[in-house]
N, C-alpha and C positions, 0 to 999 in steps of 0.2 A: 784685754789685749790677747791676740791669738798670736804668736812670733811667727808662727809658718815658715818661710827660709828664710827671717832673721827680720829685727825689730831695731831701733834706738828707743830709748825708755828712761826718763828720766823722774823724781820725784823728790817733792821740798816743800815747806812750810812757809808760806810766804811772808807770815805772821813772829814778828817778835816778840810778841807777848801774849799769841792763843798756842794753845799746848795743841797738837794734833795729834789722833791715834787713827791706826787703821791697819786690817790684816791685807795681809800681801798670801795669796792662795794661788800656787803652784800644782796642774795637771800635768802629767804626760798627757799629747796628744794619743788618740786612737789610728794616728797616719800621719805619714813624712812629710813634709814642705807644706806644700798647700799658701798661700796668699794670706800674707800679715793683715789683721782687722782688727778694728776696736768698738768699743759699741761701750755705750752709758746708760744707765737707768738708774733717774728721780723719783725716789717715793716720795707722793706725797703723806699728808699724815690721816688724813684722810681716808685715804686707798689701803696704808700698810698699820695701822692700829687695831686691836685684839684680833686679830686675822696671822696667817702664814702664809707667804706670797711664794712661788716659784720665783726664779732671781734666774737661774741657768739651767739648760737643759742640752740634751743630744739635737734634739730636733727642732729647738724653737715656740714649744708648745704654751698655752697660755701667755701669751706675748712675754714670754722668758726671752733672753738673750741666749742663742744657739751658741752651743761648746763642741769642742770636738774628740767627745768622749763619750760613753755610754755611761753617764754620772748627771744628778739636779741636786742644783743646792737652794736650797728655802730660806724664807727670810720671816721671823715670827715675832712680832711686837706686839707684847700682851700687855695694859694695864690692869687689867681685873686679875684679883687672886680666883684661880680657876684649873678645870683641867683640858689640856689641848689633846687630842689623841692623834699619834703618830699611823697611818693605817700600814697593814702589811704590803709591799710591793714585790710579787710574783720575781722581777728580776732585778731590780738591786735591793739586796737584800741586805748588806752590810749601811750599818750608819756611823759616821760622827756628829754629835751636837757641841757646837763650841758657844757657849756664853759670853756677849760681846757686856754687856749690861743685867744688873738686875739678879734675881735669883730660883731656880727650879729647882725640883726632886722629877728623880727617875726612878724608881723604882728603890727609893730608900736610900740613894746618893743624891746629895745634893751639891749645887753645881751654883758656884759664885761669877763674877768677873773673870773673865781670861777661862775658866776652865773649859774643861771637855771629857767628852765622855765616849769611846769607841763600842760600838755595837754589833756584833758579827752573826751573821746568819740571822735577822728576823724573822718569826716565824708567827708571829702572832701582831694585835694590834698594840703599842705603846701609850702608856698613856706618862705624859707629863702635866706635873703642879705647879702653877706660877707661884709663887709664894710673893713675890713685889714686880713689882713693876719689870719685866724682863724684854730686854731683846736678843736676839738667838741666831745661829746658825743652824742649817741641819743638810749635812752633806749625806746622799742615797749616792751608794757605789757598789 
């Protein structure tokens, strides 16, 4: 959901007896008003397993859903214990990896459910360890 000059937004569990979880991720826009839009994307399991998908981007790019920010956020479901490498990005150089599932190391911290990890100024290539079955966020800013 982009608010642009203002949205109605509601959200609920329609389920009495499935537990639902889910992050709620807040940008500043890069510009004022602009036209409220929503946009969806289904991974399949297929498409999003031992891979890292772009999810959002400035421009739209790799069929990402367009944000209006100079920010991408990535999407990484790993079932192999392995190593993913993060590569360096010339201009968003700062990261967060937030762990939705499963479990990594980063460079000798290792990162459970719900954590995260702030990464500032990248300057080289990153390399993460799946240790179990992981799924992940990875926000470039």
């Amino acid at each position: 959901i982009s608010a642009g000059e203002g949205v109605q937004h509601s959200e609920f569990n329609p389920s009495d007896y499935e537990k639902t979880e889910l992050y709620q991720i807040w940008m500043r826009p890069n510009q004022k008003g602009g036209t409220p839009r929503y946009a969806e994307k289904k991974l399949s399991a297929e498409n999003s397993e031992n891979k890292t998908r772009l999810l959002f981007s400035e421009n739209g790019q790799d069929d990402s859903i367009e944000i209006r920010q100079n920010a991408e956020i990535l999407f990484g479901h790993y079932q192999d214990r392995k190593k993913y490498l993060v590569a360096e990005n010339e201009i968003l150089k700062n990261l967060w990896i937030q762990v939705i599932e499963g479990q990594i190391n980063i460079s000798g911290n290792y990162l459970g459910k719900a954590d995260g990890l702030g990464i500032e100024n990248q300057t080289n290539e990153l390399t993460l360890s799946i240790i179990e079955e992981s799924k992940f966020l990875i926000f470039r800013l």
